[in-house]
One Martini backbone bead per residue (centre of mass of N, CA, C, O) as a GRO file, in nm:
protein
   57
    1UNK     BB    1   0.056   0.064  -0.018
    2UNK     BB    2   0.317   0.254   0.011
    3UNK     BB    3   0.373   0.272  -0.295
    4UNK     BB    4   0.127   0.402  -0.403
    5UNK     BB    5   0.128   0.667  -0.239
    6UNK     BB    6   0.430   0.755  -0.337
    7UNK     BB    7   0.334   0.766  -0.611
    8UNK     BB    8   0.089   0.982  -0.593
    9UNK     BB    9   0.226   1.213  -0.467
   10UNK     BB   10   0.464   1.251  -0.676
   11UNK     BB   11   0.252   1.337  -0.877
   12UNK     BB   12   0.114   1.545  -0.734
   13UNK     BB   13   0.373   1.735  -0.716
   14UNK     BB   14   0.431   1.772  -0.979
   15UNK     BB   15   0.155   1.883  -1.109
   16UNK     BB   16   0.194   2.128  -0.924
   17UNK     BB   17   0.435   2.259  -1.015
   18UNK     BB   18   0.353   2.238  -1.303
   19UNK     BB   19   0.141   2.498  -1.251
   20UNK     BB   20   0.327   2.717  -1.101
   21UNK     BB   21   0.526   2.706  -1.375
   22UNK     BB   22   0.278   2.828  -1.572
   23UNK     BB   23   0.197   3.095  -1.365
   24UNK     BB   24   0.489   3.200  -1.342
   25UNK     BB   25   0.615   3.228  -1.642
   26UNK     BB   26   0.282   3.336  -1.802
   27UNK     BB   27   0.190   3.682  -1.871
   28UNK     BB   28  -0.116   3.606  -2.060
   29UNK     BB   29  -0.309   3.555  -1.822
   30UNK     BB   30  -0.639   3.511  -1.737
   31UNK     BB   31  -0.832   3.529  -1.469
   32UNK     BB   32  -0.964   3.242  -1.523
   33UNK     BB   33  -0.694   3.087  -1.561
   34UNK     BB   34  -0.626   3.156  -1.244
   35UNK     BB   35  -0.824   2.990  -1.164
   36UNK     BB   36  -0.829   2.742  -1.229
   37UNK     BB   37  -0.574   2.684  -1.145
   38UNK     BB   38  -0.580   2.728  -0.862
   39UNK     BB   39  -0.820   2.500  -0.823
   40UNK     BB   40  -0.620   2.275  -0.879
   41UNK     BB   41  -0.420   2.287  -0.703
   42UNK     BB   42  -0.616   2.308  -0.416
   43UNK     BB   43  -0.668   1.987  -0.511
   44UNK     BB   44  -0.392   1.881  -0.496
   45UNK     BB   45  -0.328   1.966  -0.201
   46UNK     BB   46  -0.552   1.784  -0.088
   47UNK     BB   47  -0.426   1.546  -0.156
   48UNK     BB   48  -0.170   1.518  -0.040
   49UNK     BB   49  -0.213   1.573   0.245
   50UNK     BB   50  -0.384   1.315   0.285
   51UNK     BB   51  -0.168   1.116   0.171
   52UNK     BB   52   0.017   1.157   0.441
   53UNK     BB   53  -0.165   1.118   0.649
   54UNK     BB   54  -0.201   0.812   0.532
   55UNK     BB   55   0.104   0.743   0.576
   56UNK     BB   56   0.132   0.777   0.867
   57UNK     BB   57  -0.106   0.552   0.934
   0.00000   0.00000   0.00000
């Protein structure tokens, strides 16, 4: 079970880095486009978050 959270956290910090790096390199980004990327982020840091809480119980 260890392994798939461990797979699974790494893939979410990816591709969370991948949002900061797309958002910060970016300068014509839209208010829509910058709220929807918050959003997709802000999920993935809450997947991250339980998956950590997970691997530690």
């Amino acid at each position: 079970m260890k392994d798939k959270i461990d797979t699974t956290l790494e893939y979410y910090t990816f591709k969370s880095k991948e949002i900061v790096d797309y958002v910060n390199k970016n300068k014509r980004l839209t208010v829509d486009e910058i709220i929807q990327n918050g959003e997709e982020l802000a999920i993935l840091e809450h997947k991250i978050t339980s998956l950590e809480v997970a691997k530690e119980n």
